[in-house]
C-alpha positions as CSV (number, residue, x, y, z in Angstrom):
1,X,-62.4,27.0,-27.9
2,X,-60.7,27.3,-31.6
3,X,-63.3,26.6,-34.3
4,X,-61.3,23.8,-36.5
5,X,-61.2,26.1,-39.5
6,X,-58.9,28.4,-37.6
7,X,-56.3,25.7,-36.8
8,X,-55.6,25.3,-40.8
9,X,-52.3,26.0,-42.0
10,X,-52.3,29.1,-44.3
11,X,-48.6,30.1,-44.6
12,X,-49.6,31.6,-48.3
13,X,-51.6,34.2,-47.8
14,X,-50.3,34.9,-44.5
15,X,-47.0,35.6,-46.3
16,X,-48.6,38.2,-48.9
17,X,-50.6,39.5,-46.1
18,X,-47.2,40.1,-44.3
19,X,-45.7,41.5,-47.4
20,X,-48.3,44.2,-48.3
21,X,-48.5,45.3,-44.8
22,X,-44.9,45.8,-45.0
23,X,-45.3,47.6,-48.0
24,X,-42.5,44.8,-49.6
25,X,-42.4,43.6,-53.2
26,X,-41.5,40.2,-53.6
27,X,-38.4,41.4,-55.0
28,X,-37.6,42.6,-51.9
29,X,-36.8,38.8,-50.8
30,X,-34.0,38.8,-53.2
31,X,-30.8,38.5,-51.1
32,X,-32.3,35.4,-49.4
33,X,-34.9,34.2,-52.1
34,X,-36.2,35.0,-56.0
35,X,-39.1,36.3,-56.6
36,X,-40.4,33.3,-57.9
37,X,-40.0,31.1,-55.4
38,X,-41.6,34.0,-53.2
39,X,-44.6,33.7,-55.9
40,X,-44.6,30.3,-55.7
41,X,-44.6,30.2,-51.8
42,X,-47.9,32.9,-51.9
43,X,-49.7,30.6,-54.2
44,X,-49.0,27.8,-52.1
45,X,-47.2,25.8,-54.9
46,X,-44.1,25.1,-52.5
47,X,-43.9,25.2,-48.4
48,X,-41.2,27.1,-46.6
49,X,-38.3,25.3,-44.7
50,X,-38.1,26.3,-41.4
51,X,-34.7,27.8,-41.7
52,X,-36.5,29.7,-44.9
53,X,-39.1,31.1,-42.7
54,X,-36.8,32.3,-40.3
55,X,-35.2,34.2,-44.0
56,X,-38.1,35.5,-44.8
57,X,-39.3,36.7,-41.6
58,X,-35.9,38.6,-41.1
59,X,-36.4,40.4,-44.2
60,X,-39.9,41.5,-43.2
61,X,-38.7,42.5,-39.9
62,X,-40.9,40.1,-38.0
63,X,-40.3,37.7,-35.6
64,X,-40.7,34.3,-37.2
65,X,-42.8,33.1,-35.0
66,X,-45.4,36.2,-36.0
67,X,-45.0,34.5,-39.5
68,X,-45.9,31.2,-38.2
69,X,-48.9,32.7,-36.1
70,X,-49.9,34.9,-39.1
71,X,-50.5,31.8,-40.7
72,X,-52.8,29.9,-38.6
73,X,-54.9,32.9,-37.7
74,X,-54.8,35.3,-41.0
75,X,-58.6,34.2,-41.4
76,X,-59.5,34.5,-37.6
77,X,-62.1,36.8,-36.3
78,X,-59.6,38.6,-33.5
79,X,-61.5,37.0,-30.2
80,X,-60.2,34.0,-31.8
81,X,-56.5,35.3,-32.4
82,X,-56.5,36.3,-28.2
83,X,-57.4,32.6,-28.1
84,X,-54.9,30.9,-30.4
85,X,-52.0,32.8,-28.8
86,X,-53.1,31.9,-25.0
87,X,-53.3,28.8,-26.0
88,X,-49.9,28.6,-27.6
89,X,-48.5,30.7,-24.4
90,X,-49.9,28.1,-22.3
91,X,-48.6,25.1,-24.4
92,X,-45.0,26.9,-23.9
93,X,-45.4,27.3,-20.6
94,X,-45.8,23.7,-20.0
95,X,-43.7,22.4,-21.7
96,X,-40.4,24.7,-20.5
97,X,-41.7,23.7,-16.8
């Protein structure tokens, strides 16, 4: 089972954590953002649309939904990241049945 503090929401830092492992500046999000919105986005003054995370997931050369994974388990120990994507496998499983 998912401890509750791995089920938070943590799109900031799992943007930057995207980013560096790209090895991407945030002006490299300029043809689809500025790099103060992308600044703004890592400090978690403003949220993402979700046609904006699909942008910036194309520029990091991830699928988006890595980004949106990224950033409910950038603080998980990995047994629970195994966890968190079967369960999300699962749920899609279900549901397309």
């Amino acid at each position: 089972m998912l401890q509750k503090s791995h089920t938070q929401n943590n799109f900031p830092k799992a943007l930057k954590r995207a980013r560096t492992a790209q090895g991407l500046s945030q002006e490299s999000f300029g043809l689809v953002s500025s790099r103060t919105y992308v600044s703004s986005l890592e400090r978690g003054l403003k949220a993402p649309t979700l046609n904006k995370a699909d942008e910036l997931a194309q520029v990091l050369g991830i699928h988006p939904l890595t980004l949106l994974a990224l950033s409910y388990a950038v603080d998980c120990p990995r047994p629970d990241v195994a966890l968190l994507m079967q369960k999300v496998t699962d749920e899609l499983y279900k549901m397309l049945d």
